[in-house]
Each structure stands twice: as structure tokens, then as C-alpha cells.
C-alpha positions in Angstrom: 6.6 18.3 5.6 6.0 14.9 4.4 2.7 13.7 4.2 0.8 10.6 2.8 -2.9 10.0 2.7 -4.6 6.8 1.9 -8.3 6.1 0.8 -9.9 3.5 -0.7 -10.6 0.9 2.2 -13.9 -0.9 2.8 -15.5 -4.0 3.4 -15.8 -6.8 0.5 -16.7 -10.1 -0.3 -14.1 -12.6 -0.8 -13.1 -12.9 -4.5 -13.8 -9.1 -4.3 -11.2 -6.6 -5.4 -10.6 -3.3 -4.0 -8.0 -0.6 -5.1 -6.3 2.1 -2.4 -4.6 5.4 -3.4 -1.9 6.8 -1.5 -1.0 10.5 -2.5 2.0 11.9 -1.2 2.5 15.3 -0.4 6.1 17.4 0.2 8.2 14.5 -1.5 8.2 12.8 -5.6 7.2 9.4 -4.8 9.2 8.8 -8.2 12.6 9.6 -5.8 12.1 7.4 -3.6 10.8 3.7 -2.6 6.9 3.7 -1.2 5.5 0.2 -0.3 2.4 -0.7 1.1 2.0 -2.8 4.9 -0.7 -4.8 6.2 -1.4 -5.1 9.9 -4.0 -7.7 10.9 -5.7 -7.8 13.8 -3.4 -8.6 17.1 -0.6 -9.0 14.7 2.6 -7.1 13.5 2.5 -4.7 10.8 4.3 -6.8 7.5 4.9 -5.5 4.1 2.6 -6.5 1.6 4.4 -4.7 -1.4 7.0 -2.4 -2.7 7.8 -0.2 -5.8 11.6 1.7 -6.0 12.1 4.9 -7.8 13.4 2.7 -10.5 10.2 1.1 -10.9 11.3 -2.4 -9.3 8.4 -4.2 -7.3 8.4 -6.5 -5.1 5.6 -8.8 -3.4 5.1 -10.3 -0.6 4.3 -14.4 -0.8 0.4 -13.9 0.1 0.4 -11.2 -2.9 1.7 -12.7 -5.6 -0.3 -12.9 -8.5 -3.8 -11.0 -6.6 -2.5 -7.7 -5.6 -0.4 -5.3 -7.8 1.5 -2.1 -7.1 1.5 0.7 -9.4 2.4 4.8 -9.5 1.2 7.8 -11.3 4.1 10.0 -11.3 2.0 13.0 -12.3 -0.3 12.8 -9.4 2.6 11.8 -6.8 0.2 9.0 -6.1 0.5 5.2 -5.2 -2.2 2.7 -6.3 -2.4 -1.1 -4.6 -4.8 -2.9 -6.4 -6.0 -6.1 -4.7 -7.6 -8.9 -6.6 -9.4 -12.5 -5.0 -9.5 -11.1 -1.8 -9.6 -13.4 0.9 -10.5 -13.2 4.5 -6.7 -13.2 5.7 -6.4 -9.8 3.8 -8.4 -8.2 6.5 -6.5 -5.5 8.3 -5.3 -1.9 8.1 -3.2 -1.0 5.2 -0.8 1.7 5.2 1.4 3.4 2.7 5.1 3.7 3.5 7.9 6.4 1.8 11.3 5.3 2.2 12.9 8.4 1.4 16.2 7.7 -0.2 19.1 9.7 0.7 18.2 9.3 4.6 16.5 6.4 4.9 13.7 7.9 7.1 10.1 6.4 7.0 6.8 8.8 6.5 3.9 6.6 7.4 -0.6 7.2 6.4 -3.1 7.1 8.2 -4.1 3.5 7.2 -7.2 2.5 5.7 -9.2 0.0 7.0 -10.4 -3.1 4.7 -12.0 -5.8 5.8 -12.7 -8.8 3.5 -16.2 -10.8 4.9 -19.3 -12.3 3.4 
């Protein structure tokens, strides 16, 4: 069974950074494509940011140039780390495994960060 846990949330000052882990469990995240979503408050889930098993990322608009998406292969574990945080990054992020041959989705928890002074 697939399983993916995230940690790292909290609350922060704007310009703060913050960085969230995501380790995966029952699947190589270096087989498949794990990305990272945002949900706000009373608004749809949106991807914030993606990494293939090739190593290709991919960012959305709002987190270019602040946020960056990394791997360690060793510890099956996803990193987002997320610089000049503003209050628009509030909301629940969760970490996504696109499992290649099928296609399926295996979803976290979420972690909540909220970005306030």
C-alpha cells in the first residue's frame, strides 16, 4: 500500500520560509512523478509544483523563483522548500504520487501552513 506523509507546516511571517517533507512509503518516488498542491481556503486544490522521475520540474506561476522542489532518492522523500512567503500562500499543502505505469494518484494527509504577521 501506498502511503505518503507530509510534515513540516506551520504558521510564518511573510518573507518567512518554511520547508515540508513528504516521505513516501510502498512506491520509489524516483519511478514516478510526485508534485506538491495547494488548497486555500474556499478554493480548489491547484498544483503548486512537480518533479518527474527524470528529474524535470515544473512551477506553478505564483512559485516561480520562491518555492523549489527537490528529492532524496535515498530517503524516498520529497522536499518543497518555500521562500518570501506571502499571505496568498496560506492553505493546506499536500503531496501527490503520480504513479507511472497506471496513472493512479496517492494523496497526504496535508499540512497546514498559514503565512500571517
Amino acid at each position: 500500500q501506498v502511503q505518503l506523509v507530509e510534515s513540516g507546516g506551520g504558521l510564518v511571517q511573510p518573507g518567512g520560509s518554511l520547508r515540508l517533507s513528504c516521505v513516501a512509503s510502498g512506491r520509489k518516488i524516483s519511478d514516478n512523478t510526485m508534485a506538491w498542491y495547494r488548497q486555500a481556503p474556499g478554493k480548489q486544490r491547484e498544483l503548486v509544483c512537480l518533479i518527474t522521475r527524470s528529474g524535470v520540474t515544473n512551477y506553478a506561476d505564483s512559485a516561480k523563483g520562491r518555492f523549489s522542489i527537490s528529492r532524496d532518492n535515498a530517503k524516498n522523500t520529497v522536499f518543497l522548500q518555500m521562500n518570501s512567503l506571502k499571505p496568498e500562500d496560506t492553505g493546506v499543502y499536500y503531496c501527490n504520487l503520480v504513479e507511472y505505469y497506471t496513472g493512479n494518484r496517492v494523496w497526504g494527509q496535508g499540512t497546514l501552513d498559514t503565512v500571517s504577521s
